[in-house]
C-alpha positions as CSV (number, residue, x, y, z in Angstrom):
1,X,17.3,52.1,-206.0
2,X,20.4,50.7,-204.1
3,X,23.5,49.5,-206.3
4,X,23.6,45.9,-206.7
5,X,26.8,44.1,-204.5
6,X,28.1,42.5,-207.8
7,X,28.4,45.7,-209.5
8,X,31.7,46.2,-210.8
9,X,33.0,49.0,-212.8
10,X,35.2,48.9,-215.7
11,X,35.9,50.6,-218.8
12,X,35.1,49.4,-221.8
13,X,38.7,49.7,-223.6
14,X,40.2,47.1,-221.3
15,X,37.8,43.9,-221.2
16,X,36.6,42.0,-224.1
17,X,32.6,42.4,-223.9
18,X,30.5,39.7,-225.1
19,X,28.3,42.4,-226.5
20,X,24.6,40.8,-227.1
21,X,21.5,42.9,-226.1
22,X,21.7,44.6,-222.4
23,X,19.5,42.4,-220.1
24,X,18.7,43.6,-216.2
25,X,20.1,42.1,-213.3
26,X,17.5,41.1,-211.1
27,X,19.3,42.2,-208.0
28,X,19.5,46.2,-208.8
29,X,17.5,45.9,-212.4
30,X,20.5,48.2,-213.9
31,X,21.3,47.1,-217.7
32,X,24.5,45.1,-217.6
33,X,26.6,43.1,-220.0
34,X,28.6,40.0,-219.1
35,X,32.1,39.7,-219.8
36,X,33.0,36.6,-221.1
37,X,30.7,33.2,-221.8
38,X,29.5,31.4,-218.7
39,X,30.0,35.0,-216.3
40,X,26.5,35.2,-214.3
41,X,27.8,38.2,-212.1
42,X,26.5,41.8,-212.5
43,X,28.9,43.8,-214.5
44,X,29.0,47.4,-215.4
45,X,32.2,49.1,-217.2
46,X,32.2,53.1,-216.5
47,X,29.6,54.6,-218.7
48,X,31.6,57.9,-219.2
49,X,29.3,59.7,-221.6
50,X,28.8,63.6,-222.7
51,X,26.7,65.0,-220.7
52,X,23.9,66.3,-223.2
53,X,23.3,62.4,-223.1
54,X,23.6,61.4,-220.1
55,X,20.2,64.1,-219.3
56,X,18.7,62.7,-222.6
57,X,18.9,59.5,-221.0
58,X,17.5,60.4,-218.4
59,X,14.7,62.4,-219.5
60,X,15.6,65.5,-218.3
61,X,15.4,67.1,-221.6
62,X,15.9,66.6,-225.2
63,X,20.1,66.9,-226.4
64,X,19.5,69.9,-227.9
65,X,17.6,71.4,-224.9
66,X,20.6,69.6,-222.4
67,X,23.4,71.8,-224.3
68,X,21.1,75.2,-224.0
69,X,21.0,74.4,-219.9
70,X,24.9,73.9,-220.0
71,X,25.6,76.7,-221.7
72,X,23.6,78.7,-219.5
73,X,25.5,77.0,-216.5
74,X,22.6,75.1,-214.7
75,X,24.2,72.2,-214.8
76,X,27.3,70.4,-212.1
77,X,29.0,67.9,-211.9
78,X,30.7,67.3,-208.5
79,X,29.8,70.8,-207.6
80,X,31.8,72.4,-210.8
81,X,29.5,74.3,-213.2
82,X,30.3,72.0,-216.4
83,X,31.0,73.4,-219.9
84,X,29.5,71.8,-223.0
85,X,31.1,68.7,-224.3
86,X,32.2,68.0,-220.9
87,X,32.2,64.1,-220.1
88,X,30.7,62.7,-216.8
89,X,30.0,59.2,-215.4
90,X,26.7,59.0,-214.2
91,X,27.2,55.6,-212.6
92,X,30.2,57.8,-210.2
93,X,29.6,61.6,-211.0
94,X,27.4,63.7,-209.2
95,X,25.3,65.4,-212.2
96,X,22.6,68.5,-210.8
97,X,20.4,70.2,-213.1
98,X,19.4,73.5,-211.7
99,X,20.1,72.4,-208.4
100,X,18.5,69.4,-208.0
101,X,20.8,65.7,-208.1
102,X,19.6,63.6,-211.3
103,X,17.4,60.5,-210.2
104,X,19.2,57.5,-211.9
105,X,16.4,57.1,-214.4
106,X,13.2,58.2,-215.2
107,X,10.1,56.6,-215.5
108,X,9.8,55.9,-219.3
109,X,7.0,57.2,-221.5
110,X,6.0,56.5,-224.7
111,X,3.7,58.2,-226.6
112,X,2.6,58.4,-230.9
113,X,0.9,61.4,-232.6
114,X,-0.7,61.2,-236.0
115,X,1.1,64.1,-237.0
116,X,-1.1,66.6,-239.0
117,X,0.2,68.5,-242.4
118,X,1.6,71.8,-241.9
119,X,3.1,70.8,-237.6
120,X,6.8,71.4,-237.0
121,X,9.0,68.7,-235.3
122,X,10.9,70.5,-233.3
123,X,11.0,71.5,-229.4
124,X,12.4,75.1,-230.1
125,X,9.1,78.0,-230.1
126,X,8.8,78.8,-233.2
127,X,6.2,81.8,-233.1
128,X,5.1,81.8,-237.4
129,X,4.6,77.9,-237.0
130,X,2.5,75.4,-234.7
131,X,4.9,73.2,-233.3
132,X,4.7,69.3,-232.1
133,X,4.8,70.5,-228.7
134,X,2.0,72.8,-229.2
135,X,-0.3,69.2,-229.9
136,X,0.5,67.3,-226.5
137,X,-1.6,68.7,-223.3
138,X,0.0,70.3,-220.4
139,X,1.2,67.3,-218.1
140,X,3.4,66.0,-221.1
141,X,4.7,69.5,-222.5
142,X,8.7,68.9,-221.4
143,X,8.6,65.7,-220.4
144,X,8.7,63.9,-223.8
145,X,10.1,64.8,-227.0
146,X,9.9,63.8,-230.9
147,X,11.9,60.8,-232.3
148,X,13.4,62.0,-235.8
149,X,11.6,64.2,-237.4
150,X,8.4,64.1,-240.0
151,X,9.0,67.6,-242.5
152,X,6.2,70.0,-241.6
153,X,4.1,68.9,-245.1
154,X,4.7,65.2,-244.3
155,X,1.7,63.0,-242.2
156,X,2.2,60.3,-239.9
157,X,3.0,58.5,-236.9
158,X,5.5,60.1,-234.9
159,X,6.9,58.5,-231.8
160,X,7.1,60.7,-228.8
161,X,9.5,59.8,-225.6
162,X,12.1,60.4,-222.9
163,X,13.8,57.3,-223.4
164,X,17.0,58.8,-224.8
165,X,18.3,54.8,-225.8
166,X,15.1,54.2,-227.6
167,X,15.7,58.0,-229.7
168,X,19.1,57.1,-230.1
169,X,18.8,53.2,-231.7
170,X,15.8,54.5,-233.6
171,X,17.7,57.9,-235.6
172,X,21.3,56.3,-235.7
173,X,22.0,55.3,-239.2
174,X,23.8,52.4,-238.6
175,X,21.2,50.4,-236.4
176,X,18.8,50.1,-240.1
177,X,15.6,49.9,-238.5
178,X,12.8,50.3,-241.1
179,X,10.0,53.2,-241.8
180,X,7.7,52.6,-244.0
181,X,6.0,55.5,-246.0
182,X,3.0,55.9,-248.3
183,X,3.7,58.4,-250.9
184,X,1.7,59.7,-253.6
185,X,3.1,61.9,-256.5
186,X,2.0,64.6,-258.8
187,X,1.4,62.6,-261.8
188,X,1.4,58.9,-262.4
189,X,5.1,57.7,-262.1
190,X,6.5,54.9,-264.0
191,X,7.7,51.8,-263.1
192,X,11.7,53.0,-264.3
193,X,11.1,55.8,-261.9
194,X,10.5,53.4,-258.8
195,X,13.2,51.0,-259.7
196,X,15.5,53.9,-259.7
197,X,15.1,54.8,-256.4
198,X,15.0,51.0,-255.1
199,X,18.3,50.9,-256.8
200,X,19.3,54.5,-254.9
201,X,19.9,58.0,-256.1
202,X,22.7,60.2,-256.0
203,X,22.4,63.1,-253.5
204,X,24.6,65.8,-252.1
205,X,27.2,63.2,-253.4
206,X,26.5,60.2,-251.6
207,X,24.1,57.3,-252.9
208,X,20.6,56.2,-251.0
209,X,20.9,52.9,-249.7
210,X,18.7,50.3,-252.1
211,X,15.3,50.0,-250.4
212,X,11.9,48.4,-250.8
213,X,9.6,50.2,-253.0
214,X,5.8,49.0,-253.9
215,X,3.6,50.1,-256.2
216,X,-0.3,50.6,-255.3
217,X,-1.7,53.0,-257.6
218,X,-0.5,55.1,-260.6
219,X,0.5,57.7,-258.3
220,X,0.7,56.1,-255.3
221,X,3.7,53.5,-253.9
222,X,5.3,52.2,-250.6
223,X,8.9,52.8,-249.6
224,X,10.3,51.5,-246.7
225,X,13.7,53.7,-245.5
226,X,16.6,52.3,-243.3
227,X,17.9,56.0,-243.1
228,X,16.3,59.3,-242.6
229,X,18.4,61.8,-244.6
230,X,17.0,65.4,-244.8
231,X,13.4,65.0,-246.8
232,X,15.2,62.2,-248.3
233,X,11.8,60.6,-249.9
234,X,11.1,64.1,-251.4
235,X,14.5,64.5,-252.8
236,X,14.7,60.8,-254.2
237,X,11.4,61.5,-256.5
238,X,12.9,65.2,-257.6
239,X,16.0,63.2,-258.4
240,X,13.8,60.3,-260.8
241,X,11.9,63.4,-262.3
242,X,8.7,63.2,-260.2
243,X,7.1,65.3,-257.3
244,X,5.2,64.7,-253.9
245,X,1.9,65.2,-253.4
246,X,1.5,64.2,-250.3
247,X,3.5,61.5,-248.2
248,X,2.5,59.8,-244.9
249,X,4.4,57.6,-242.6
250,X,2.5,54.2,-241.8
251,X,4.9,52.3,-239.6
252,X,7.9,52.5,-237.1
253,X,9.7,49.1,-236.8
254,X,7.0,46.9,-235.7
255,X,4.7,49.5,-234.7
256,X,1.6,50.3,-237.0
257,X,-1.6,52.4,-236.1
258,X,-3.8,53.0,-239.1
259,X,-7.1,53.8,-236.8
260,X,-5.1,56.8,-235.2
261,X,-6.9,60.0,-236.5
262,X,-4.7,62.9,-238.1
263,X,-3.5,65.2,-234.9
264,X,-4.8,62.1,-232.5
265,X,-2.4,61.6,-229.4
266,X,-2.3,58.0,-227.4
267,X,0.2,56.1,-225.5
268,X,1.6,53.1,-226.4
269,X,-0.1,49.8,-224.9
270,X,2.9,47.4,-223.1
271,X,2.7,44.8,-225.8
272,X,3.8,47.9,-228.4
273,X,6.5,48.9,-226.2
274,X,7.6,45.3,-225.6
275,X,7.8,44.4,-229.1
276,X,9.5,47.9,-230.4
277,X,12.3,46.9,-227.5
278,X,12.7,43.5,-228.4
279,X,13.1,45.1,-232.2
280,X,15.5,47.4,-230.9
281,X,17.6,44.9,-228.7
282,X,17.2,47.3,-226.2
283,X,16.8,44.7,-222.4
């Protein structure tokens, strides 16, 4: 893919960015943002990022996997073995992994698992437990990785990717996008109980962030979380004097498959990818 002849590179600190959601230029289809209103050129300021990223980005590997490869020295930049938390500009830098030059982005693919009770999220081996990894078939083992996490007794859909911008708006906190759960307790819990935790809970000294929460049986309700704290859901009914008996995530943003068997894998059709981008303001 050639570079586009209105590409211009600057950094970030020294325009003013009218930041709406990255669109492509149609000359070069690289993600650009325009600096100031009425500007129709193809602008780019220097994307200096840490590396881990930069290869999560580009679907080499997951973050975690990235630093592993750096810290084993198989990856360059300009020739130079790099060191982990080194910084690189992919845009300028030449980045190898194990030799071979990094292709300026990978062909994107999204995948959801109904993820059975008793599966690990996690790309490590883990030799005592089955693992996510251990569900997908040969030809995508590597090439995509879990979005969040789903705790090994949880159910669910779990979104599997190498689009390191989608894993990144859809785990950071501060972008709010919504998963919805249905939970269902131990013994019937009271309507006090679920006000409580639409309210929020105290845990490890910080309150949950008030959230929707619909009942549907004496032991069974909705909740619908903007943040994904450690077995936060689990916690937040310990917390109002309740326990899980089991607990199932139904939906990711706008995406919702209730026909998807338990441990059933499938790729998402373009109109599901489409809509989860436009959700995510991701061009």
């Amino acid at each position: 893919m050639s570079k586009c002849k209105e590409l211009w590179l600057f950094r970030k600190e020294s325009w003013m960015i009218w930041d709406q959601p990255g669109n492509a230029c149609m000359a070069c289809s690289l993600r650009w943002m325009r600096v100031g209103r009425g500007s129709d050129r193809c602008y780019r300021w220097s994307m200096i990022e840490r590396l881990q990223k930069i290869l999560s980005a580009r679907g080499i590997a997951s973050r975690r996997k990235a630093e592993e490869y750096i810290e084993q020295g198989l990856v360059k930049v300009n020739g130079k073995v790099a060191t982990l938390g080194q910084k690189a500009d992919p845009l300028t830098d030449k980045i190898e992994v194990d030799g071979r030059v990094i292709e300026a982005r990978r062909e994107m693919l999204y995948y959801v698992i109904n993820k059975p009770h008793g599966v690990v999220t996690t790309n490590a081996h883990m030799p005592e437990d089955k693992t996510v990894q251990e569900l997908l078939p040969a030809k995508l083992r590597g090439k995509v990785f879990p979005v969040g996490r789903l705790d090994k007794n949880s159910t669910g859909l779990l979104l599997l990717t190498n689009d390191g911008v989608l894993a990144y708006r859809l785990t950071h906190p501060k972008f709010d996008h919504e998963k919805e759960y249905l939970v269902e307790t131990e013994r019937d819990i009271t309507s006090g109980q679920l006000q409580k935790m639409r309210d929020g809970v105290m845990l490890f000294g910080e309150k949950t962030k008030p959230t929707k929460v619909l009942r549907v049986g004496k032991k069974e309700f909705t909740i619908i979380l903007t943040e994904g704290r450690n077995r936060q859901i689990r916690r937040m009914c310990q917390k109002v004097g309740s326990s899980v008996h089991s607990l199932r995530r139904t939906r990711i943003v706008t995406f919702r498959d209730d026909a998807l068997k338990e441990g059933e894998l499938r790729p998402l059709h373009p109109e599901e990818i489409a809509a989860l981008l436009r959700a995510l303001q991701i061009g």
